[in-house]
PyMOL Python script that loads the backbone (N, CA, C, O; Angstrom):
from pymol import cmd

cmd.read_pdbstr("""\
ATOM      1  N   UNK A   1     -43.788  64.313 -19.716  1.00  0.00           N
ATOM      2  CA  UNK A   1     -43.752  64.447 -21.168  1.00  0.00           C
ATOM      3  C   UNK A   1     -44.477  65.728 -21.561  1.00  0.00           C
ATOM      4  O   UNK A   1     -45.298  66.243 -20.803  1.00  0.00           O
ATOM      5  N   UNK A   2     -44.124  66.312 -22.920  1.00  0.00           N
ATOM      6  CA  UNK A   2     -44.500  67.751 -22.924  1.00  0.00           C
ATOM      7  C   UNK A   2     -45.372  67.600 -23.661  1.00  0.00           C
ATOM      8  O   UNK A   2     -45.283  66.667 -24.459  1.00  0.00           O
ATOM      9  N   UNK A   3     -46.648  68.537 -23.676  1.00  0.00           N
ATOM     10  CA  UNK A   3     -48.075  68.510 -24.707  1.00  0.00           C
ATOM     11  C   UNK A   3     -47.281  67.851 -26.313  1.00  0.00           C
ATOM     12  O   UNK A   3     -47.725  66.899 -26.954  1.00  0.00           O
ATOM     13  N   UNK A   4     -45.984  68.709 -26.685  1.00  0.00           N
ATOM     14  CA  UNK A   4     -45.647  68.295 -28.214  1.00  0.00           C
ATOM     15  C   UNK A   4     -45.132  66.991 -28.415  1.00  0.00           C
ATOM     16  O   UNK A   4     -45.140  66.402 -29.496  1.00  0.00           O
ATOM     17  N   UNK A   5     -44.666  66.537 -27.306  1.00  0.00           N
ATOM     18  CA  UNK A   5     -44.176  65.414 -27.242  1.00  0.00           C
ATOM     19  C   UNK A   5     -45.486  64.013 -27.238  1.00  0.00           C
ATOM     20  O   UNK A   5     -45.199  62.936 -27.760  1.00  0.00           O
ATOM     21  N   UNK A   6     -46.473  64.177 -26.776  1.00  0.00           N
ATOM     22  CA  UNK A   6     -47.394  63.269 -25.914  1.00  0.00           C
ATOM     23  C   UNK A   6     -48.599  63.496 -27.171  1.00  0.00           C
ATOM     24  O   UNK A   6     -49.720  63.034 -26.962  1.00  0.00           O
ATOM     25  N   UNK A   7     -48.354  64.119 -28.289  1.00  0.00           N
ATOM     26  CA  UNK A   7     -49.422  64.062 -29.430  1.00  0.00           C
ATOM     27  C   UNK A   7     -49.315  63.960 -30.532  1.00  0.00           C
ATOM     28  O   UNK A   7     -49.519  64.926 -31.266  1.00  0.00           O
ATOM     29  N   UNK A   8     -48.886  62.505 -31.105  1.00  0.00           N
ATOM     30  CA  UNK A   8     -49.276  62.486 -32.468  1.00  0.00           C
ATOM     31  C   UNK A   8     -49.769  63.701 -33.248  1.00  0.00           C
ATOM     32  O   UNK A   8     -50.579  64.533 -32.839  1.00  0.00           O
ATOM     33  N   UNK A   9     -49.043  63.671 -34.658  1.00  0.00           N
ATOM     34  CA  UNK A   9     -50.167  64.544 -35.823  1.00  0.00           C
ATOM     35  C   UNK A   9     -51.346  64.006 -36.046  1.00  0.00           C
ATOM     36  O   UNK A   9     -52.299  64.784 -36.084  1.00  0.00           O
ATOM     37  N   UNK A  10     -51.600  62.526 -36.255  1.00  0.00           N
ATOM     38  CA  UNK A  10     -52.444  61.866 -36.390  1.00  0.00           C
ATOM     39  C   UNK A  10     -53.666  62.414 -35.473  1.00  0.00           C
ATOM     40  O   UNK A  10     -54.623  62.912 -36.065  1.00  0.00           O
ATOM     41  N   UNK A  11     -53.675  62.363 -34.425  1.00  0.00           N
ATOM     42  CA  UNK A  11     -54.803  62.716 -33.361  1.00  0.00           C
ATOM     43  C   UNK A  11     -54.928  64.526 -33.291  1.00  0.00           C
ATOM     44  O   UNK A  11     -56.062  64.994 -33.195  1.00  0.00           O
ATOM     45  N   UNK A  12     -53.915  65.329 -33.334  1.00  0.00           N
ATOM     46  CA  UNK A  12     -53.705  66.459 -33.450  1.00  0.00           C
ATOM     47  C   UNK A  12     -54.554  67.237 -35.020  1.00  0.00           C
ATOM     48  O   UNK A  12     -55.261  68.243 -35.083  1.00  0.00           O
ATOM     49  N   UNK A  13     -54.109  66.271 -36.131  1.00  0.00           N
ATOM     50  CA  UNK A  13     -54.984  66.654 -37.211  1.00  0.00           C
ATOM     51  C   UNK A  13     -56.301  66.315 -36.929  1.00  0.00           C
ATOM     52  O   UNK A  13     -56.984  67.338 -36.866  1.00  0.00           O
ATOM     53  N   UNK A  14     -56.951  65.284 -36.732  1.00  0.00           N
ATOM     54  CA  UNK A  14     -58.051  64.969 -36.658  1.00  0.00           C
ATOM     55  C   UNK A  14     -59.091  65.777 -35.512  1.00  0.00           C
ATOM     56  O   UNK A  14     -60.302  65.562 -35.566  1.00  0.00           O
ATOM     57  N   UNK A  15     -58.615  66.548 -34.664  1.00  0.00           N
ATOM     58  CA  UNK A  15     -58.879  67.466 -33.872  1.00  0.00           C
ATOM     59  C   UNK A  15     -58.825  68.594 -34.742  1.00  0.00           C
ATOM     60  O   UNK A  15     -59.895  69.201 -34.702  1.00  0.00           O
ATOM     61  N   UNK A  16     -58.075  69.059 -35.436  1.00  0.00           N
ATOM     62  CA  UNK A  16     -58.206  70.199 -36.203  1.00  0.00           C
ATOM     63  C   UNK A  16     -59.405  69.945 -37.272  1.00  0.00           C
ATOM     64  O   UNK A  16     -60.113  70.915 -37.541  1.00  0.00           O
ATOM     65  N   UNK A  17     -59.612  68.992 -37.750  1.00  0.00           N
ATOM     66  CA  UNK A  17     -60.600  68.506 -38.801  1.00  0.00           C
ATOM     67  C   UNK A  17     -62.091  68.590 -37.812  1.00  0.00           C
ATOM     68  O   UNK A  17     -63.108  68.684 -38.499  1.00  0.00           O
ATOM     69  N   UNK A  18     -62.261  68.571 -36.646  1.00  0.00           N
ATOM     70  CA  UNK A  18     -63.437  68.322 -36.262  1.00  0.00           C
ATOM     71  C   UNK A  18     -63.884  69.776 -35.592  1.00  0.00           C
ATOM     72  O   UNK A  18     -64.999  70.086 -35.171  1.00  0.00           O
ATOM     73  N   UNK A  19     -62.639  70.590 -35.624  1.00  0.00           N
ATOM     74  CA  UNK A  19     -62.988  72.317 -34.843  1.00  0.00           C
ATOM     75  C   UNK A  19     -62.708  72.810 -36.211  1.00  0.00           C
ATOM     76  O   UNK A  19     -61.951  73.780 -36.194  1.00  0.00           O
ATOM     77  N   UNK A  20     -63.075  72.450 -37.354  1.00  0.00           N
ATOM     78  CA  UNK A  20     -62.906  73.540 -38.559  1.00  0.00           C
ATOM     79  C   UNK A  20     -64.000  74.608 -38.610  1.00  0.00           C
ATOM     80  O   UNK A  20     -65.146  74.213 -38.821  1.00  0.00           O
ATOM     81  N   UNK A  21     -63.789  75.857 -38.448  1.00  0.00           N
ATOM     82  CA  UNK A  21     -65.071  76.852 -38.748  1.00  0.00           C
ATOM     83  C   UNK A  21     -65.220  77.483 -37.619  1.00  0.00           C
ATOM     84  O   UNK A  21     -65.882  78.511 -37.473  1.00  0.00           O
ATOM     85  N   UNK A  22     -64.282  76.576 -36.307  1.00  0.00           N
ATOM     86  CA  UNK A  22     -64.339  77.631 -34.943  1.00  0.00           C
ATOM     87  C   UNK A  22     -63.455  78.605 -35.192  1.00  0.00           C
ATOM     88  O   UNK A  22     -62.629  78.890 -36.060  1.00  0.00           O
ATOM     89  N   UNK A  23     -63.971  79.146 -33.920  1.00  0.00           N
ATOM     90  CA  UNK A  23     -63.103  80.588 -33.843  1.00  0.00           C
ATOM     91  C   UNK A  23     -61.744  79.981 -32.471  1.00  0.00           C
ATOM     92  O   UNK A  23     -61.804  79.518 -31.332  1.00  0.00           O
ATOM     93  N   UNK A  24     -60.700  80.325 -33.404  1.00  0.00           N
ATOM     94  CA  UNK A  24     -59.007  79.723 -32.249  1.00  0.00           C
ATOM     95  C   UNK A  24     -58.457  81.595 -32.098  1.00  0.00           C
ATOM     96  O   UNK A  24     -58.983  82.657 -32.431  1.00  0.00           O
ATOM     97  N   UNK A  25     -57.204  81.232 -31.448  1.00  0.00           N
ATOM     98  CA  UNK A  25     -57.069  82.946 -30.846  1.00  0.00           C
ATOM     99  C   UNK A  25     -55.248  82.555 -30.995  1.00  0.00           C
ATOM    100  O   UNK A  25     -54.805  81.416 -30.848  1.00  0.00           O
ATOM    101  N   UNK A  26     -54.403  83.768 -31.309  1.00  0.00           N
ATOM    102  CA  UNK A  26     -53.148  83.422 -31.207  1.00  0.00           C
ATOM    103  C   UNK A  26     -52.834  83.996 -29.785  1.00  0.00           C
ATOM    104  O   UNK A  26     -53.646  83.763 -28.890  1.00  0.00           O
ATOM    105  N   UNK A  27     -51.817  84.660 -29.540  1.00  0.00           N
ATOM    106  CA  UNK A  27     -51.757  84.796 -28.459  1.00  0.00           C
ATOM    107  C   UNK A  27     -51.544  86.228 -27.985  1.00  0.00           C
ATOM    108  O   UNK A  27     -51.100  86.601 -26.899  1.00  0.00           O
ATOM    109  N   UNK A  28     -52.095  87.202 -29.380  1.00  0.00           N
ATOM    110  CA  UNK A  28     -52.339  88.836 -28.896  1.00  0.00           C
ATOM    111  C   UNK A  28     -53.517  88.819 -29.228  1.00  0.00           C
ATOM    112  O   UNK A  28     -54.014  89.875 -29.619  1.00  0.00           O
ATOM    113  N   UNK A  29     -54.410  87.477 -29.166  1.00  0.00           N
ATOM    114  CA  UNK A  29     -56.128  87.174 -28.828  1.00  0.00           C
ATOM    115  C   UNK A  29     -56.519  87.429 -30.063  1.00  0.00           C
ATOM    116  O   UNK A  29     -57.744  87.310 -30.050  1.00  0.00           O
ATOM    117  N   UNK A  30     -56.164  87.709 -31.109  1.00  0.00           N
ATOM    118  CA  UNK A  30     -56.281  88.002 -32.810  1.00  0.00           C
ATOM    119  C   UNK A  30     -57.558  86.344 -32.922  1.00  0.00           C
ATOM    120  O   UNK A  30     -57.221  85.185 -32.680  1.00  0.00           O
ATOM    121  N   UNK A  31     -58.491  86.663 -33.206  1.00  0.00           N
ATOM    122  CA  UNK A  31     -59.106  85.442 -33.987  1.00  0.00           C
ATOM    123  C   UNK A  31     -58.984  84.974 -34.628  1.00  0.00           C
ATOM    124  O   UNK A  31     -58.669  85.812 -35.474  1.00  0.00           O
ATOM    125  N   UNK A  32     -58.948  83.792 -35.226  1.00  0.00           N
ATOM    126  CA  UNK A  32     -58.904  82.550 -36.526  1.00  0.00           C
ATOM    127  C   UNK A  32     -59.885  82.141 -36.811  1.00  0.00           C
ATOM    128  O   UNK A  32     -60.888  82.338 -36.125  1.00  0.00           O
ATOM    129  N   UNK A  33     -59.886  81.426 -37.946  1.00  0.00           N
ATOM    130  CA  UNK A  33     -61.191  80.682 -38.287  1.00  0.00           C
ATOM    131  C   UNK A  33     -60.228  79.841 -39.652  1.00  0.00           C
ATOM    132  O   UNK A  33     -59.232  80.304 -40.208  1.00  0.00           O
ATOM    133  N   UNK A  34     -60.754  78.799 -39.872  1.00  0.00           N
ATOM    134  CA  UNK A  34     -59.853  77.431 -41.153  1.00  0.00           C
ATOM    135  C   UNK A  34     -60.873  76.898 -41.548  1.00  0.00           C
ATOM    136  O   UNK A  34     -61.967  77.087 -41.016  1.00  0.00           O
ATOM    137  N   UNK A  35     -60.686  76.171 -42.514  1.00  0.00           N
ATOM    138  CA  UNK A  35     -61.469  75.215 -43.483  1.00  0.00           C
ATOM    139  C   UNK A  35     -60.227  74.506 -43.450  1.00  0.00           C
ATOM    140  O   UNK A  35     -59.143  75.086 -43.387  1.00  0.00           O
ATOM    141  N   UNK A  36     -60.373  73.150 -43.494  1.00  0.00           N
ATOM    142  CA  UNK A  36     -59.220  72.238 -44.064  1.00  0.00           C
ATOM    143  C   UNK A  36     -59.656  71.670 -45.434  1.00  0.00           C
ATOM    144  O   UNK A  36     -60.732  71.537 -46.018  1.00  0.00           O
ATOM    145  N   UNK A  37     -58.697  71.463 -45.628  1.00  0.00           N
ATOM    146  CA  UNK A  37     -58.984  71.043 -47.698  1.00  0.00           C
ATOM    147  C   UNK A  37     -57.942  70.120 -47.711  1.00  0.00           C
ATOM    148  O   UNK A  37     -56.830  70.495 -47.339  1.00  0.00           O
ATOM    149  N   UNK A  38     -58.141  68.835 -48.123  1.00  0.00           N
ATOM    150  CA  UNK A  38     -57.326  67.725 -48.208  1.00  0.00           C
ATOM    151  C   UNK A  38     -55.769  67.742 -46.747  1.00  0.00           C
ATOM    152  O   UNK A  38     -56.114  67.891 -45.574  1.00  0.00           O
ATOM    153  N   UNK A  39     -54.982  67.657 -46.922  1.00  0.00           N
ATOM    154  CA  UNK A  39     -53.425  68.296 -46.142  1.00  0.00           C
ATOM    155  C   UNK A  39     -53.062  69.556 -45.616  1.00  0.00           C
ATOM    156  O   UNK A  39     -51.969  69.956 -45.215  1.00  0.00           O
ATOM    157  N   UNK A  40     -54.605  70.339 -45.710  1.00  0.00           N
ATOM    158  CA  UNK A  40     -53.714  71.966 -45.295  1.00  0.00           C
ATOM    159  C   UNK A  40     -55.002  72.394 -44.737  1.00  0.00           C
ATOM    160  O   UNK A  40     -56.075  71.808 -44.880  1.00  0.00           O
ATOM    161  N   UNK A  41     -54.780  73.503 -44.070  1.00  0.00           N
ATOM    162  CA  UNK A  41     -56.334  74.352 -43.754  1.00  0.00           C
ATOM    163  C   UNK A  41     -55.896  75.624 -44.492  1.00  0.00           C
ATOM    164  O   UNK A  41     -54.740  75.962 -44.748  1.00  0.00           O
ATOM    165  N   UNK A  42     -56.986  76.236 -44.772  1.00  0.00           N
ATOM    166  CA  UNK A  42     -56.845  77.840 -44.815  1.00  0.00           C
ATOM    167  C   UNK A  42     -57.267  78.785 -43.776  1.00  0.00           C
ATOM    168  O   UNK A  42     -58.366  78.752 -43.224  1.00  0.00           O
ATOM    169  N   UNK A  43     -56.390  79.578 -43.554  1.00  0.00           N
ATOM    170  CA  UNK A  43     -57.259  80.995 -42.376  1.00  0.00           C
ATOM    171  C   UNK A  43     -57.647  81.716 -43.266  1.00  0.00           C
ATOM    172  O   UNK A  43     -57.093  82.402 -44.125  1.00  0.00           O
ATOM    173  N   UNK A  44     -59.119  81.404 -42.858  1.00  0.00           N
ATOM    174  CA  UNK A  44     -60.151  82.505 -43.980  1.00  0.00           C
ATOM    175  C   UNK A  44     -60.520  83.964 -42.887  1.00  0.00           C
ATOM    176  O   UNK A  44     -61.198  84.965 -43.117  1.00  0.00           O
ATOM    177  N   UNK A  45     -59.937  83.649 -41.962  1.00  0.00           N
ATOM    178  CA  UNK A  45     -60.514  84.958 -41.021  1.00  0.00           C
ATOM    179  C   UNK A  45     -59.375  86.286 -41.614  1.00  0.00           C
ATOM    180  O   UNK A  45     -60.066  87.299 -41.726  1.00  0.00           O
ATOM    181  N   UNK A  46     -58.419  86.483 -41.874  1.00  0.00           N
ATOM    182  CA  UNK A  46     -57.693  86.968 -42.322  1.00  0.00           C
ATOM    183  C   UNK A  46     -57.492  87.066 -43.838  1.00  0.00           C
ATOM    184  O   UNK A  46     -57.293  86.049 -44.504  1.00  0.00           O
ATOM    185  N   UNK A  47     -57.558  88.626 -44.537  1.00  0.00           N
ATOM    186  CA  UNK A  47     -57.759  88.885 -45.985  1.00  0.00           C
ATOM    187  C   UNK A  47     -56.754  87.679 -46.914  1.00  0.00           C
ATOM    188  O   UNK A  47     -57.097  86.798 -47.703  1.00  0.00           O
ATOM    189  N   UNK A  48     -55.706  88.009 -46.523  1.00  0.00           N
ATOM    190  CA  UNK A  48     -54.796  86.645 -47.404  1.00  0.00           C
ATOM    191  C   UNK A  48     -54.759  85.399 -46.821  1.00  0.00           C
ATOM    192  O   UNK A  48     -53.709  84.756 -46.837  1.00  0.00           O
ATOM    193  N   UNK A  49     -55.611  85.033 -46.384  1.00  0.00           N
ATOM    194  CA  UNK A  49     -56.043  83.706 -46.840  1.00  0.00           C
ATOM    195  C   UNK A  49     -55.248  82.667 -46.702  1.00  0.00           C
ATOM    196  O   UNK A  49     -55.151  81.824 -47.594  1.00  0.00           O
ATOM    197  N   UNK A  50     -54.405  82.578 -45.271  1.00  0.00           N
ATOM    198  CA  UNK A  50     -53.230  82.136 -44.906  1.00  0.00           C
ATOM    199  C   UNK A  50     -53.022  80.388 -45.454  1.00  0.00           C
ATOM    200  O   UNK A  50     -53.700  79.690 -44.699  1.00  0.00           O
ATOM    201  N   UNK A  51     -52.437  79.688 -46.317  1.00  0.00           N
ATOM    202  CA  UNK A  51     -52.344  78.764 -46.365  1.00  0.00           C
ATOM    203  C   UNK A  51     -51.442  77.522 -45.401  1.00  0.00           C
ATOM    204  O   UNK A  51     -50.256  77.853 -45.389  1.00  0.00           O
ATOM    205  N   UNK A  52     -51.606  76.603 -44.845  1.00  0.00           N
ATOM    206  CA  UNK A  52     -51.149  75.950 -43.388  1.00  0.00           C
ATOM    207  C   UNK A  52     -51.221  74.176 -43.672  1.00  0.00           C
ATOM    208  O   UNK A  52     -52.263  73.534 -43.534  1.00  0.00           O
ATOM    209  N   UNK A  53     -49.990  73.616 -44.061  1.00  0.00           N
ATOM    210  CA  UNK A  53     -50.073  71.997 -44.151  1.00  0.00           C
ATOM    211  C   UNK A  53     -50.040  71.430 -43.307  1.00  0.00           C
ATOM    212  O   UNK A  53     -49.696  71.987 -42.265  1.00  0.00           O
ATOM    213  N   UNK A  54     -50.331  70.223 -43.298  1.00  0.00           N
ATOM    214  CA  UNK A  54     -50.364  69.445 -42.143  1.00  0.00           C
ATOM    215  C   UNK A  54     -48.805  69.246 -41.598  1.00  0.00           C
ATOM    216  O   UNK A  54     -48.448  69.210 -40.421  1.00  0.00           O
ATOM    217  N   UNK A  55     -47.920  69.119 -42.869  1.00  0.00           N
ATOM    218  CA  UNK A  55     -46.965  68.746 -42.443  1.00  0.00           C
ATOM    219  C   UNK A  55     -46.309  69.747 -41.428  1.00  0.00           C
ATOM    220  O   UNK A  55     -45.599  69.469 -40.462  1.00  0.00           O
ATOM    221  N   UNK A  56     -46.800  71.239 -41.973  1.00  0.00           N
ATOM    222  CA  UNK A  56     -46.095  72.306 -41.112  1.00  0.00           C
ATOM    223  C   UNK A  56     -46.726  72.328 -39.329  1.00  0.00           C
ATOM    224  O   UNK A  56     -46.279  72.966 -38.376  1.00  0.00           O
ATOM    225  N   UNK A  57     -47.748  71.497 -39.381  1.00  0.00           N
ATOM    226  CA  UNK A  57     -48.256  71.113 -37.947  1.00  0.00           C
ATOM    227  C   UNK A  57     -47.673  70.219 -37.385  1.00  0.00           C
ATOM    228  O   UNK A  57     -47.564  70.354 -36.166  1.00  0.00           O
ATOM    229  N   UNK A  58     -47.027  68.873 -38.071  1.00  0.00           N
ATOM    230  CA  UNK A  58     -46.085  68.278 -37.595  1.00  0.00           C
ATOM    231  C   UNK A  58     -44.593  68.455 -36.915  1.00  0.00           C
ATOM    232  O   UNK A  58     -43.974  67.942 -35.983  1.00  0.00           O
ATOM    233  N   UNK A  59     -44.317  69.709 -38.144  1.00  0.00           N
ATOM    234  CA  UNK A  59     -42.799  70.131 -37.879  1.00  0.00           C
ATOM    235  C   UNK A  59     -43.031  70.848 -36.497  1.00  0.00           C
ATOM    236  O   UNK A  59     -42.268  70.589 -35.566  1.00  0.00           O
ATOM    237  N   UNK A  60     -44.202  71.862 -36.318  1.00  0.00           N
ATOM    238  CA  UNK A  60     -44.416  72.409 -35.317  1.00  0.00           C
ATOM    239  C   UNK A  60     -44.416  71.602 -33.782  1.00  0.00           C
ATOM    240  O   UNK A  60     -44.019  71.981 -32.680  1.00  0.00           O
ATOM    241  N   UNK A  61     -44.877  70.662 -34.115  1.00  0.00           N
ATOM    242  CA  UNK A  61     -45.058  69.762 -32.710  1.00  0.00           C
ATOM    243  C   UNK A  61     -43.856  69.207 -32.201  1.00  0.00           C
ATOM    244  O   UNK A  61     -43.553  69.068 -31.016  1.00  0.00           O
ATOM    245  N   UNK A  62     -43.108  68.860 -33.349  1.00  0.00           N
ATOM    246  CA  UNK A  62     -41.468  68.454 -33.014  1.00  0.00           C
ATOM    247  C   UNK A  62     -41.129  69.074 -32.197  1.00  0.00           C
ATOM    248  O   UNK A  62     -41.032  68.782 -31.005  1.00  0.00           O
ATOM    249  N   UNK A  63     -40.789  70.473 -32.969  1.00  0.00           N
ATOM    250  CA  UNK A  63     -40.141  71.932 -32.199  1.00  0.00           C
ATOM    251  C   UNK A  63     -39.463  72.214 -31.301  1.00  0.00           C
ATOM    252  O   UNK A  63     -38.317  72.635 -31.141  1.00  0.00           O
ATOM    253  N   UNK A  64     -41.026  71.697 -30.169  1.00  0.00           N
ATOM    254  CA  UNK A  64     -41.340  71.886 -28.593  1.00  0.00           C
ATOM    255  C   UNK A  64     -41.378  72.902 -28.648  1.00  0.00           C
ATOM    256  O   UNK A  64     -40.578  73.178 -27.753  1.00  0.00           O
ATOM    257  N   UNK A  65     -41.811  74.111 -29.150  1.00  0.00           N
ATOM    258  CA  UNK A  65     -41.892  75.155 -29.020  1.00  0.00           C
ATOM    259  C   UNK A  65     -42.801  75.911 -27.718  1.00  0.00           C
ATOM    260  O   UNK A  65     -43.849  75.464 -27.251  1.00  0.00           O
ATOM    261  N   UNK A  66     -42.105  77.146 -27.293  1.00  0.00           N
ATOM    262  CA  UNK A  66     -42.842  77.189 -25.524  1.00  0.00           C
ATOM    263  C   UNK A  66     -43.646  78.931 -25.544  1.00  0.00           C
ATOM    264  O   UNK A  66     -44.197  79.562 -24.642  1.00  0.00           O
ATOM    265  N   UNK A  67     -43.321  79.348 -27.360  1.00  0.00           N
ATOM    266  CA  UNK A  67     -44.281  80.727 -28.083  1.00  0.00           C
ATOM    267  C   UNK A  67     -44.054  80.251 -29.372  1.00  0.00           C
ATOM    268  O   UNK A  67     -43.525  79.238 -29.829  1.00  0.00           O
ATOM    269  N   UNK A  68     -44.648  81.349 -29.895  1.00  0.00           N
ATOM    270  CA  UNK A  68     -45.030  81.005 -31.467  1.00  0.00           C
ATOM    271  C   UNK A  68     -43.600  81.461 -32.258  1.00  0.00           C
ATOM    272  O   UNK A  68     -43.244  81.050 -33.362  1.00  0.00           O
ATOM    273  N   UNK A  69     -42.779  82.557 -31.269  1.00  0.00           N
ATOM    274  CA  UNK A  69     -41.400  82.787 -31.946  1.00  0.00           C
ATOM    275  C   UNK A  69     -40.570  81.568 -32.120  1.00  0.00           C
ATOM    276  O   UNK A  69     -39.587  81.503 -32.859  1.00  0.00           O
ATOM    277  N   UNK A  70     -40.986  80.716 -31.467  1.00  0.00           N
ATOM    278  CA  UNK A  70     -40.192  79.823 -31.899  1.00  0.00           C
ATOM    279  C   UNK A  70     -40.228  78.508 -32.735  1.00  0.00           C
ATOM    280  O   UNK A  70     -39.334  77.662 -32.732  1.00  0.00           O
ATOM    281  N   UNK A  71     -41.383  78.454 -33.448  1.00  0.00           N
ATOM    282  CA  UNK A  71     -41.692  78.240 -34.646  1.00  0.00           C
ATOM    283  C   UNK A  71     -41.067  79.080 -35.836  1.00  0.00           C
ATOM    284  O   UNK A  71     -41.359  80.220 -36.198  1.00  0.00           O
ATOM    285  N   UNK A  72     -40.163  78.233 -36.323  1.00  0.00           N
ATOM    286  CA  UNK A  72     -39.778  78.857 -37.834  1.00  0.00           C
ATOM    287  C   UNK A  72     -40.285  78.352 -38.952  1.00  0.00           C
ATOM    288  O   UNK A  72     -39.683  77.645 -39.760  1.00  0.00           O
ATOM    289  N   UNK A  73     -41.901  78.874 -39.030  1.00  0.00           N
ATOM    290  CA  UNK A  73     -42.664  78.585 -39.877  1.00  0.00           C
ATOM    291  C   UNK A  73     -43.328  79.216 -40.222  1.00  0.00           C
ATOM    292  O   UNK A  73     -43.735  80.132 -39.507  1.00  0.00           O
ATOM    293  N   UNK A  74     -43.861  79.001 -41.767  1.00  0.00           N
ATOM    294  CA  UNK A  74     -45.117  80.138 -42.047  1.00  0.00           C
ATOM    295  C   UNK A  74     -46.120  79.931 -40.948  1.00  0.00           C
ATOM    296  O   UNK A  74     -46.258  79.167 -39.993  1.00  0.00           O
ATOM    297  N   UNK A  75     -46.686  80.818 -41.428  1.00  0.00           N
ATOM    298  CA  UNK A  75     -48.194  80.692 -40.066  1.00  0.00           C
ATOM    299  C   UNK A  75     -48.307  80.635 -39.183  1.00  0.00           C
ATOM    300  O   UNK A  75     -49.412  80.660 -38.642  1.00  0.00           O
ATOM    301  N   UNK A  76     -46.683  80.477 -38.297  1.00  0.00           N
ATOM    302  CA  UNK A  76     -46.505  80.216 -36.843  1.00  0.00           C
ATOM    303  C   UNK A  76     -47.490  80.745 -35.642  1.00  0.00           C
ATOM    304  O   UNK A  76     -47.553  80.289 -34.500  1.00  0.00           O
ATOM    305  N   UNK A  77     -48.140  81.679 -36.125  1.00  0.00           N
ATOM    306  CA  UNK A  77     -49.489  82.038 -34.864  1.00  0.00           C
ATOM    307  C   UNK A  77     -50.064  81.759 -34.808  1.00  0.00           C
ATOM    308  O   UNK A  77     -50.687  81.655 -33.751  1.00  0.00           O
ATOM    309  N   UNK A  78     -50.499  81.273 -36.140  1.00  0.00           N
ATOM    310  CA  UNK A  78     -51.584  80.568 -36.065  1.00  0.00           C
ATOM    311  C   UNK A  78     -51.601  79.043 -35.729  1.00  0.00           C
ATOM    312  O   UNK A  78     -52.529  78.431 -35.199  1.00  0.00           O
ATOM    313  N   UNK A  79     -50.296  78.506 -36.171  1.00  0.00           N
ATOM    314  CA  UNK A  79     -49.801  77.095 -35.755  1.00  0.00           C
ATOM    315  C   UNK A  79     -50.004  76.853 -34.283  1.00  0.00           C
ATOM    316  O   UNK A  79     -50.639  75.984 -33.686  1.00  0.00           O
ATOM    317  N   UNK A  80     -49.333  77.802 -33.900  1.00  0.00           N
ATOM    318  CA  UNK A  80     -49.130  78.092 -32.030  1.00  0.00           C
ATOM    319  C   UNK A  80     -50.696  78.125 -31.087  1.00  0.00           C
ATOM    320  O   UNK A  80     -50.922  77.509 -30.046  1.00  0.00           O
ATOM    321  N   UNK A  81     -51.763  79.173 -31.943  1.00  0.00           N
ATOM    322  CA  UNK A  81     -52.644  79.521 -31.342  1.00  0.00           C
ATOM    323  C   UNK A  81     -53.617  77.779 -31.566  1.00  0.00           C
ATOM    324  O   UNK A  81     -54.267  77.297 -30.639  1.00  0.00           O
ATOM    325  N   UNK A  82     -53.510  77.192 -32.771  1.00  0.00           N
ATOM    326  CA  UNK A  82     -54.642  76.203 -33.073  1.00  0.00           C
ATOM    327  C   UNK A  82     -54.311  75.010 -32.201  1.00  0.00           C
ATOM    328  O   UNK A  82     -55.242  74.449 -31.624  1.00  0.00           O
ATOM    329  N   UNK A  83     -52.941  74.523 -32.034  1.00  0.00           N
ATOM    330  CA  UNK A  83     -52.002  73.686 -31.408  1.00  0.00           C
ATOM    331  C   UNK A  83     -51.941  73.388 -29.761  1.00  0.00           C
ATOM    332  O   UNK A  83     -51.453  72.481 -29.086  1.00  0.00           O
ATOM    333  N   UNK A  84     -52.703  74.643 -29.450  1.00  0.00           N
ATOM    334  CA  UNK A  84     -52.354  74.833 -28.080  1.00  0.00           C
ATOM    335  C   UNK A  84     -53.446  75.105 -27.613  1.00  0.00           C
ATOM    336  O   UNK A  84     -53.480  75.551 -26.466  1.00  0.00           O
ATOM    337  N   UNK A  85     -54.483  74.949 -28.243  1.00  0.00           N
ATOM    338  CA  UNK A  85     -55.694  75.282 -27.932  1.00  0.00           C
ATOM    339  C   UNK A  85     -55.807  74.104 -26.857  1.00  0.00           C
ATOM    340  O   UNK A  85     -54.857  73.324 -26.784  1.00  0.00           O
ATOM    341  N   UNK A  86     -56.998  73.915 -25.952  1.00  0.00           N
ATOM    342  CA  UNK A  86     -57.095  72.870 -25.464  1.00  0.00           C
ATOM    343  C   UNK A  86     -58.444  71.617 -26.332  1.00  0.00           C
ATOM    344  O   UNK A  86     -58.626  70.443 -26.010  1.00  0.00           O
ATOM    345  N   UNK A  87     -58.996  72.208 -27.170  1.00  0.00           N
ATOM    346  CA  UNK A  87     -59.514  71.312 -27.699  1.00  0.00           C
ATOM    347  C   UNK A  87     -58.688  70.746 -28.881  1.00  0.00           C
ATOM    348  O   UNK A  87     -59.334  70.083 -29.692  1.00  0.00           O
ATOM    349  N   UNK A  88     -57.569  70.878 -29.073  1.00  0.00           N
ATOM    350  CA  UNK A  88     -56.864  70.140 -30.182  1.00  0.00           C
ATOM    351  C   UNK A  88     -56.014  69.355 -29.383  1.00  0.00           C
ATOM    352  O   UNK A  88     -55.818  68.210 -29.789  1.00  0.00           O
ATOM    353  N   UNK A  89     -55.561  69.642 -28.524  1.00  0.00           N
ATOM    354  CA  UNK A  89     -53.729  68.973 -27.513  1.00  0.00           C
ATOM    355  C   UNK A  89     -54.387  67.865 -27.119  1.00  0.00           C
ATOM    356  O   UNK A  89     -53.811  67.014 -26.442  1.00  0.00           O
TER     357      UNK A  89
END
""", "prot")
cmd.dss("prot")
cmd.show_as("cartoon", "prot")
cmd.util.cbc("prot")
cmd.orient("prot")
């Protein structure tokens, strides 16, 4: 079974809720940093202030996506980089 397959949003969000304020990396090593606020986080590491729902973490996990190109979503690097981290999967 594949990491997207084998993880709930449920457990996947709640992992994102407990690494809020770390530093995550996409995958040209670019840093992140989020606050979550009710259903969404923000990337505050970046000037605009990327906005990111939960739901778009869900759609992401569906995907199966195997890079971030293949996410057709806003935020997809950051989706990709937070998702795949090993403290969230």
């Amino acid at each position: 079974m594949s990491l997207w397959k084998s993880n709930n949003i449920d457990k996947v969000w709640a992992n994102i809720c407990k690494y809020e304020g770390e530093a995550f990396y996409t995958v040209t090593n670019k840093e992140i940093k989020y606050v979550v606020k009710d259903n969404y986080i923000i990337v505050v590491s970046i000037p605009s202030h990327t906005r990111i729902s939960k739901t778009n973490f869900e759609k992401a996990l569906e995907m199966n996506a195997s890079k971030p190109s293949e996410i057709n979503l806003r935020g997809r690097a950051y989706i990709y980089g937070i998702i795949t981290d090993s403290r969230i999967k």
